[in-house]
DOGU-318944 format. One record per residue (C-alpha): residue number from 1; residue in three letters; x, y, z. Coordinates in steps of 0.5 Angstrom, whole numbers. Last residue first. Example, Ala and Ser with C-alpha at 12.3 -4.5 7.8 and 13.67 -1.06 7.14 Angstrom:
! DOGU-318944
> num, residuo, px, py, pz
> 2, SER, 27, -2, 14
> 1, ALA, 25, -9, 16
This chain:
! DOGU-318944
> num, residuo, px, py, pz
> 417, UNK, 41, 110, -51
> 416, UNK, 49, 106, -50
> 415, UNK, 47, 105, -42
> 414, UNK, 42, 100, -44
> 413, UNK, 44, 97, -49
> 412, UNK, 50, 95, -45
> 411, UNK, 46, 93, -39
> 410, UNK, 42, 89, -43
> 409, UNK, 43, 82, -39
> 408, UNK, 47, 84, -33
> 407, UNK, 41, 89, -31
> 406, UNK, 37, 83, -34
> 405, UNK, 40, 77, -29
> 404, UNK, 38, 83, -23
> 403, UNK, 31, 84, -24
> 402, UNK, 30, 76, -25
> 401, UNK, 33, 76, -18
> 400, UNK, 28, 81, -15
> 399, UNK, 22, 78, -18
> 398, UNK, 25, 71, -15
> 397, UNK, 25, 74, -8
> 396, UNK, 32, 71, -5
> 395, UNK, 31, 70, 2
> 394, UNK, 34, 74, 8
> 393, UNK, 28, 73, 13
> 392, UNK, 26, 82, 11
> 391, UNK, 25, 79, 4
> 390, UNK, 20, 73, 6
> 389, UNK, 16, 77, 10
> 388, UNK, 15, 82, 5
> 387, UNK, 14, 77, 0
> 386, UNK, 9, 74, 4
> 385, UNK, 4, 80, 5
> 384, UNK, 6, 85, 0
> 383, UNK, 3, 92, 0
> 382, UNK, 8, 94, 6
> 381, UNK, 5, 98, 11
> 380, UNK, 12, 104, 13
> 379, UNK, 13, 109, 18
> 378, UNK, 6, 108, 23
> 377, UNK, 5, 113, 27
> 376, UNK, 0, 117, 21
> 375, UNK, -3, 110, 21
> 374, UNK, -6, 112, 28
> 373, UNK, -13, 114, 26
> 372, UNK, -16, 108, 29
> 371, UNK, -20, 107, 23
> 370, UNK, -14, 108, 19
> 369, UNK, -10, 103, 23
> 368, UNK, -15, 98, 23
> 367, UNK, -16, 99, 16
> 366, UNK, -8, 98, 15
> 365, UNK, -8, 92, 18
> 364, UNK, -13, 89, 15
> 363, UNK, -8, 91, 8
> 362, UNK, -3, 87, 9
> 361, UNK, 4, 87, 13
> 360, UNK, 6, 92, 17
> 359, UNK, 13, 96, 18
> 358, UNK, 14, 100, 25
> 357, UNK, 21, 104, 26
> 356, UNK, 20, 104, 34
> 355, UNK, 20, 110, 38
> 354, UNK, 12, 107, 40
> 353, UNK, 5, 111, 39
> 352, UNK, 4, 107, 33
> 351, UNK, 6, 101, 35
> 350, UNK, 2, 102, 41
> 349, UNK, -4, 103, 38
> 348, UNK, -4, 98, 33
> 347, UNK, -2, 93, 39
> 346, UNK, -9, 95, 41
> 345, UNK, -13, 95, 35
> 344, UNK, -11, 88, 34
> 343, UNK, -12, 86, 42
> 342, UNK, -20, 89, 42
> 341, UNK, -22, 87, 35
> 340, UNK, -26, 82, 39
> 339, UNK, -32, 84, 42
> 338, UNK, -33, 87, 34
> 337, UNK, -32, 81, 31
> 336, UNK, -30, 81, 23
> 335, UNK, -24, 82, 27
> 334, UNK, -23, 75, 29
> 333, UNK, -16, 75, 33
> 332, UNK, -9, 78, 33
> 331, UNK, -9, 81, 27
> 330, UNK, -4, 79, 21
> 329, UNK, 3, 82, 20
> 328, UNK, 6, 86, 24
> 327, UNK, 14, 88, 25
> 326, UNK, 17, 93, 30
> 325, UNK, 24, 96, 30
> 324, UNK, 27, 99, 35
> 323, UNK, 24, 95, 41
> 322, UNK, 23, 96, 48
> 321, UNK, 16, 99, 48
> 320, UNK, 14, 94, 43
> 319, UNK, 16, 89, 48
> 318, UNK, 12, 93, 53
> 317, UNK, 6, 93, 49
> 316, UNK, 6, 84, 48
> 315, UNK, 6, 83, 55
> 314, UNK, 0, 89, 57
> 313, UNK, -4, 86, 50
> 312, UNK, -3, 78, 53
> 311, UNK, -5, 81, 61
> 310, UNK, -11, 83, 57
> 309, UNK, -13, 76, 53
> 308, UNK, -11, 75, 46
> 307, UNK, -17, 74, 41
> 306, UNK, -22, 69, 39
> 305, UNK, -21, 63, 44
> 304, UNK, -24, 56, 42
> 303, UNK, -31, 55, 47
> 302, UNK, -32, 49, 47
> 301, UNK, -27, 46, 52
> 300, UNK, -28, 52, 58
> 299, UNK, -22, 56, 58
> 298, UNK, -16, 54, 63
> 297, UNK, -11, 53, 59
> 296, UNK, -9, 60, 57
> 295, UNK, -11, 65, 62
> 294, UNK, -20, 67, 62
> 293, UNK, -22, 72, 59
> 292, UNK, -30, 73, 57
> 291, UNK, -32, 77, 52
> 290, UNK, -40, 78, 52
> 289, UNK, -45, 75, 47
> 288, UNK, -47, 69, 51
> 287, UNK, -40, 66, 52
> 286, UNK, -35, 69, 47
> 285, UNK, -27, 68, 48
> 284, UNK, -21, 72, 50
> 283, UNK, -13, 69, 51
> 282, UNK, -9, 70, 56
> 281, UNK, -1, 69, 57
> 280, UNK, -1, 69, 50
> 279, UNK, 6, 67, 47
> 278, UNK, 12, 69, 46
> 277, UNK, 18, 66, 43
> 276, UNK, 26, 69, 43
> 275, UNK, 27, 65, 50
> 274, UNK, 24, 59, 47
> 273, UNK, 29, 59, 41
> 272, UNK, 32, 52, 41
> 271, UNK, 26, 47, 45
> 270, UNK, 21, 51, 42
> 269, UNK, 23, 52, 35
> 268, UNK, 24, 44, 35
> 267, UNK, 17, 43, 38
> 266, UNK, 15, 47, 32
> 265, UNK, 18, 43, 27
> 264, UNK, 15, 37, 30
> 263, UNK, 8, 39, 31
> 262, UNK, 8, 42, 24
> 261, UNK, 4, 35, 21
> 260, UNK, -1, 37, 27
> 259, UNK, -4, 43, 23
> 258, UNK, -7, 39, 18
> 257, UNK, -13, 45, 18
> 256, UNK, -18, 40, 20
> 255, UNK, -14, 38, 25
> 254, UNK, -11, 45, 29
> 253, UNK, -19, 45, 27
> 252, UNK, -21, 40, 32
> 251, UNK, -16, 41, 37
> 250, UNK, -19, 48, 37
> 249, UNK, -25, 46, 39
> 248, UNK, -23, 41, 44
> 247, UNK, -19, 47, 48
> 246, UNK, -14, 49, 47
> 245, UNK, -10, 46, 54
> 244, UNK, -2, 48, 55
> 243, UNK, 2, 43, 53
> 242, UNK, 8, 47, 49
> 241, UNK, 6, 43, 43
> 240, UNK, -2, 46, 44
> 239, UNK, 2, 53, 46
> 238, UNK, 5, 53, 39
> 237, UNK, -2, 51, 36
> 236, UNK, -6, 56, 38
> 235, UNK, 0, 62, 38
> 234, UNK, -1, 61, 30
> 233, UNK, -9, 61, 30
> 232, UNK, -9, 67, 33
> 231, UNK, -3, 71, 36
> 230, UNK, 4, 69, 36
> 229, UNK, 10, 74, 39
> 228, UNK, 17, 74, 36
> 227, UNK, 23, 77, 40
> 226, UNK, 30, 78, 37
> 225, UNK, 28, 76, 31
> 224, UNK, 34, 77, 24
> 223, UNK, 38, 72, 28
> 222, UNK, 38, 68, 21
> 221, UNK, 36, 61, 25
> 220, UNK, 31, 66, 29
> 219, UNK, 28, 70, 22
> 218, UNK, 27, 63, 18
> 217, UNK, 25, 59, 22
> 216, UNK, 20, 64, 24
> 215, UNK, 18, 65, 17
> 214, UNK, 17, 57, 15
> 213, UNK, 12, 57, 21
> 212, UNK, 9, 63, 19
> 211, UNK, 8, 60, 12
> 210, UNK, 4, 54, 15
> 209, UNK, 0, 58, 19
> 208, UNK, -3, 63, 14
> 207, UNK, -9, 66, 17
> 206, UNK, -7, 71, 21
> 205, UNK, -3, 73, 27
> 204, UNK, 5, 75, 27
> 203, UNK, 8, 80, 31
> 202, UNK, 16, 81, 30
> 201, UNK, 20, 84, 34
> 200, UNK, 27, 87, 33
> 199, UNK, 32, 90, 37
> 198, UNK, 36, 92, 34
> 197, UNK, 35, 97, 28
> 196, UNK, 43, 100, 28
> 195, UNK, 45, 94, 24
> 194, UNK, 41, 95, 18
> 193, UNK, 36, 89, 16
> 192, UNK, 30, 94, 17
> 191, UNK, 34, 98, 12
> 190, UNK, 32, 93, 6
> 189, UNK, 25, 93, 7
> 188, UNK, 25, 101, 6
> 187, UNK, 28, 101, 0
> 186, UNK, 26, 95, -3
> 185, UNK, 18, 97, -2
> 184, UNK, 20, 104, -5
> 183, UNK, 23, 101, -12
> 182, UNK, 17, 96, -12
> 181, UNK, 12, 101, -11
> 180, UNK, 16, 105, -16
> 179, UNK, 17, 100, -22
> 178, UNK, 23, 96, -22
> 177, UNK, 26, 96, -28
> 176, UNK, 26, 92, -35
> 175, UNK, 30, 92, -42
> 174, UNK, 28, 84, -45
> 173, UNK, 27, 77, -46
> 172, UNK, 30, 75, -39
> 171, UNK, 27, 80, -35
> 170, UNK, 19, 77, -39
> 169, UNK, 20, 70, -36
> 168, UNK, 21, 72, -29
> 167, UNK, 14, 75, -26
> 166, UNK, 9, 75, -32
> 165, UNK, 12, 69, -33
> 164, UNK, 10, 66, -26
> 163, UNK, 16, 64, -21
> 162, UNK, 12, 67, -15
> 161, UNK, 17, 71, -9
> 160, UNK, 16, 78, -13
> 159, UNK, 8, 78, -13
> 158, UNK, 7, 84, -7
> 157, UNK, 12, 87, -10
> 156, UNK, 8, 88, -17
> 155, UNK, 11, 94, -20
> 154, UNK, 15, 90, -25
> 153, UNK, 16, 95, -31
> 152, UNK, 19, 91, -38
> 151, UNK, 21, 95, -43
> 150, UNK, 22, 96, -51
> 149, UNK, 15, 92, -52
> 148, UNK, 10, 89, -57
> 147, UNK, 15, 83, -59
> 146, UNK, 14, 81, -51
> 145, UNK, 7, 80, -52
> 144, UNK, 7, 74, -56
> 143, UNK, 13, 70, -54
> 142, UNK, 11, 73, -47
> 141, UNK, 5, 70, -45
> 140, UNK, 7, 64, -50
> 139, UNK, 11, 62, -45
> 138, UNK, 20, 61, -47
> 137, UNK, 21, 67, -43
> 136, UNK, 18, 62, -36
> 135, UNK, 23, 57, -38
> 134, UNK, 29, 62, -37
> 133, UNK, 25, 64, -31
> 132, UNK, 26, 59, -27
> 131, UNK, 18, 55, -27
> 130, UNK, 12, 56, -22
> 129, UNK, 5, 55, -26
> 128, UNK, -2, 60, -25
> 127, UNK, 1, 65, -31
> 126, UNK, 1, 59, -37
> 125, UNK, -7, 57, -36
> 124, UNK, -8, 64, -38
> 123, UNK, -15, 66, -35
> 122, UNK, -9, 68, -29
> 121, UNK, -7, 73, -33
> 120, UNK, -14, 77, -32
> 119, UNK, -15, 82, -39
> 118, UNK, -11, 86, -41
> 117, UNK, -10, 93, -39
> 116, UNK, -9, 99, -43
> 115, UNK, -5, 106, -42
> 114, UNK, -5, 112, -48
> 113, UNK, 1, 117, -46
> 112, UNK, 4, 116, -53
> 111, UNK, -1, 112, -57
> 110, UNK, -4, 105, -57
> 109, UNK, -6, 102, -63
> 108, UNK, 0, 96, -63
> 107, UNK, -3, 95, -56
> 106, UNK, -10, 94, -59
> 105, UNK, -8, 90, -64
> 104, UNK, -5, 84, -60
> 103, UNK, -10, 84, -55
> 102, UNK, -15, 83, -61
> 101, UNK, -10, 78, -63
> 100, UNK, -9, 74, -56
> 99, UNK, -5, 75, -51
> 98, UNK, -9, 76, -44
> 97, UNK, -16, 79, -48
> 96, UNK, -22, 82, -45
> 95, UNK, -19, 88, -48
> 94, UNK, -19, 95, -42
> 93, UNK, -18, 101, -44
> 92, UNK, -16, 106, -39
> 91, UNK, -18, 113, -40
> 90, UNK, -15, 120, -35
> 89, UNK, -18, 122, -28
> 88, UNK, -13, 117, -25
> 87, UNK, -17, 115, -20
> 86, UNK, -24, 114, -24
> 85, UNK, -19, 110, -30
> 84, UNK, -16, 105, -25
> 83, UNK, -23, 105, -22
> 82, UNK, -26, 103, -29
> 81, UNK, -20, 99, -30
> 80, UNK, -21, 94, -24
> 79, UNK, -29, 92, -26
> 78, UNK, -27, 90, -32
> 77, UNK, -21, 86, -29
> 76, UNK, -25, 79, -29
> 75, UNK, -26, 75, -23
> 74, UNK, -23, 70, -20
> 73, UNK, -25, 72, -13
> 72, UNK, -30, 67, -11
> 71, UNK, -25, 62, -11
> 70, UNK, -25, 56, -18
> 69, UNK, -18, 58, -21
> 68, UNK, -15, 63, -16
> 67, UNK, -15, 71, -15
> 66, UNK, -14, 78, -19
> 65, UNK, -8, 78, -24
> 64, UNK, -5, 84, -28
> 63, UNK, -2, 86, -33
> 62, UNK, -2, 94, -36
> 61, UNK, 1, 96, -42
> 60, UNK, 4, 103, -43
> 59, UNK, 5, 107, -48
> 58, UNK, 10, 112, -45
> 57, UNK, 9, 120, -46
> 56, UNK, 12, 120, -39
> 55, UNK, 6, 124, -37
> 54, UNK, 3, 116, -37
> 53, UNK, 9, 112, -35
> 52, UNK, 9, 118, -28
> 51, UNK, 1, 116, -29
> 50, UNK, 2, 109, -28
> 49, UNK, 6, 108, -22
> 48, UNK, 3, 112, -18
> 47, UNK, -4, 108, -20
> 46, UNK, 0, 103, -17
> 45, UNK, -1, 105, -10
> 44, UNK, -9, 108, -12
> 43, UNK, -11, 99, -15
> 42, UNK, -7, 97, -8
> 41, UNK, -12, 100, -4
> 40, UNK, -18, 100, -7
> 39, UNK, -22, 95, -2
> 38, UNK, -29, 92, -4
> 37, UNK, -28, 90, -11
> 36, UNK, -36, 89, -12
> 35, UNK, -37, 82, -14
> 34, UNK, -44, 83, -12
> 33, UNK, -44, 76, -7
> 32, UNK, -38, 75, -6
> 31, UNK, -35, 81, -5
> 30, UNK, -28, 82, -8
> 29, UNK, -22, 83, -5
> 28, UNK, -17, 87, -9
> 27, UNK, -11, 82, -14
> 26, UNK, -8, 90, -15
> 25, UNK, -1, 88, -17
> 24, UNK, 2, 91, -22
> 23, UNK, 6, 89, -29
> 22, UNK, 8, 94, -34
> 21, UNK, 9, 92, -41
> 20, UNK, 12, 99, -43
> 19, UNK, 11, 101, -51
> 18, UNK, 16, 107, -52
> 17, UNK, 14, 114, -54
> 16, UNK, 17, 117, -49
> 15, UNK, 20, 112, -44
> 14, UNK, 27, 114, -44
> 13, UNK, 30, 109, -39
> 12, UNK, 35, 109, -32
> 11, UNK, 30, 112, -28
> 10, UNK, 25, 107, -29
> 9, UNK, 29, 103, -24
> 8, UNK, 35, 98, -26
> 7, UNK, 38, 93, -22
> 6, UNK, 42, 92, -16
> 5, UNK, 39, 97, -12
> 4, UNK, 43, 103, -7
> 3, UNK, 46, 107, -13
> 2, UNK, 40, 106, -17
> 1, UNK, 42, 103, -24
């Protein structure tokens, strides 16, 4: 076991010649239209990970999901193996299989150095189901592909907070470890939590309001957050409680959104921790084409705002100025639109330019980052969206806890190869 983590890492294990079940995360966005995998990111930070198996002389069975039952991106991994393959410079089969006889074979036929993938695992019904792992080991997923295996790899840290079989279920049957991505991405999270990295700010934005709310609860109850700045959708509806003017449009999709069943929690926040929440002074909107920016509460009624405003960016930079640490997650408008891709890009830049560990989370932040040419001046971008968020707020990771009991599990075995 690592000196620093508390549970197994591939550093603890032989792997020549072992069978290794191995569990990424390269869930990529897909074109709707060509199903073409439009961003590899994850598939190169992984593919680290499966060479070291590789010239470890491992035969090494990768598992992995791409999407949800009945969205656009429930696609195959056909597509994924041939760009696992193009990165690696070496072979990657591919079975159109999770678990069944023909997957069955193809790993028993594998040899030292050879890597497989199967097929989706969410086609398995099984893999779309939270349960505790101890229910999860009981799945056919790893009834069937455990017995094929010396050692179980997670590798897939985006993954650690779903209770899923490939997630939890596998720990419990057998040897397993933290592969590097997963390694690398505890490591650093967990000195954010160190003492000599206050004051901390978040930024968040982004899509995901209901898990934002629950974070925020989080990271000021623990006094993880010393400040928070909102963005986007999430500032809307903190300022729609405080009383500020949205505009009608934004009312409507606050409603739309079942966004009002959160008044009360946020009006809680507000009243409790207001010192410690920031939100727009100003915000952007679109007239005719142009952007316009008007203070919060004074835009007109039709028109929901789409970015924050100038003397919003100029507030949030001299937070991120005067920290230690600084977290974002999410943009802080529509980006797709270049008139407003403005409050983002410069948030990014001050982060960049700052003193500050800075950590983002998610990949649109790291193809602004790159586009700008500053993701030298970022410290760390996490391949996790909400695990990291969820980690960094004191919660336990069910990945992280299915690691630990098969450390305990199979210490002795392992330390006596």
């Amino acid at each position: 076991m690592s000196a620093r983590l508390p549970f197994f890492t591939l550093d603890d294990f032989d792997l020549d010649g072992k069978t290794v079940l191995l569990r990424v995360d390269i869930n990529c966005p897909i074109d709707p239209n060509t199903l073409e995998i439009l961003d590899d990111t994850r598939i190169r930070e992984h593919a680290q990970t499966v060479l070291e198996l590789s010239e470890r002389n491992a035969k090494t069975v990768v598992m992995a999901h791409q999407g949800r039952p009945g969205d656009s991106d429930f696609v195959s991994l056909n597509k994924h193996a041939d760009l696992l393959s193009k990165i690696l410079g070496k072979p990657v089969q591919f079975v159109e299989e999770v678990f069944g006889p023909t997957a069955r074979s193809a790993i028993a036929k594998l040899q030292p150095g050879e890597i497989l993938l199967l097929e989706n695992l969410r086609f398995c019904s099984e893999e779309v189901i939270e349960k505790p792992p101890e229910e999860q080991a009981k799945t056919f997923l790893v009834r069937k592909l455990s017995p094929l295996g010396s050692v179980y790899v997670n590798d897939a840290f985006a993954a650690a907070h779903r209770s899923q079989p490939s997630i939890v279920g596998f720990p419990m049957v057998m040897p397993s470890a933290a592969g590097r991505v997963f390694e690398k991405e505890v490591s650093v999270l967990t000195k954010v939590l160190d003492a000599s990295s206050e004051p901390r700010i978040f930024i968040l934005g982004g899509s995901k309001i209901s898990d934002s709310v629950n974070i925020i609860e989080k990271l000021l109850e623990r006094n993880i957050a010393h400040k928070i700045l909102l963005t986007g959708l999430l500032a809307m509806l903190f300022l729609h409680v405080q009383g500020h003017g949205v505009g009608r449009l934004t009312e409507i999709t606050l409603e739309r959104k079942g966004l009002y069943a959160l008044a009360h929690r946020v009006g809680g926040l507000l009243a409790k921790y207001g010192d410690k929440i920031v939100l727009p002074v100003d915000v952007a909107i679109s007239s005719n084409g142009e952007r316009l920016e008007f203070p919060v509460g004074r835009t007109p009624a039709d028109a929901p705002a789409k970015d924050i405003g100038s003397q919003t960016i100029d507030l949030y930079k001299e937070e991120i100025a005067n920290a230690k640490t600084v977290v974002m997650r999410g943009p802080a408008g529509v980006i797709e639109d270049p008139l407003f891709c403005k409050g983002t890009e410069e948030l990014v830049k001050a982060a960049a330019k700052s003193k500050a560990f800075t950590l983002f989370g998610g990949g649109h932040l790291r193809v602004i980052a790159e586009k700008l040419g500053v993701s030298d001046g970022i410290d760390y971008i996490s391949t996790g969206g909400g695990a990291f968020l969820l980690f960094i707020s004191g919660d336990s990771l069910p990945a992280i806890e299915a690691l630990k009991k098969s450390f305990e599990l199979f210490r002795d075995a392992v330390k006596g190869r």
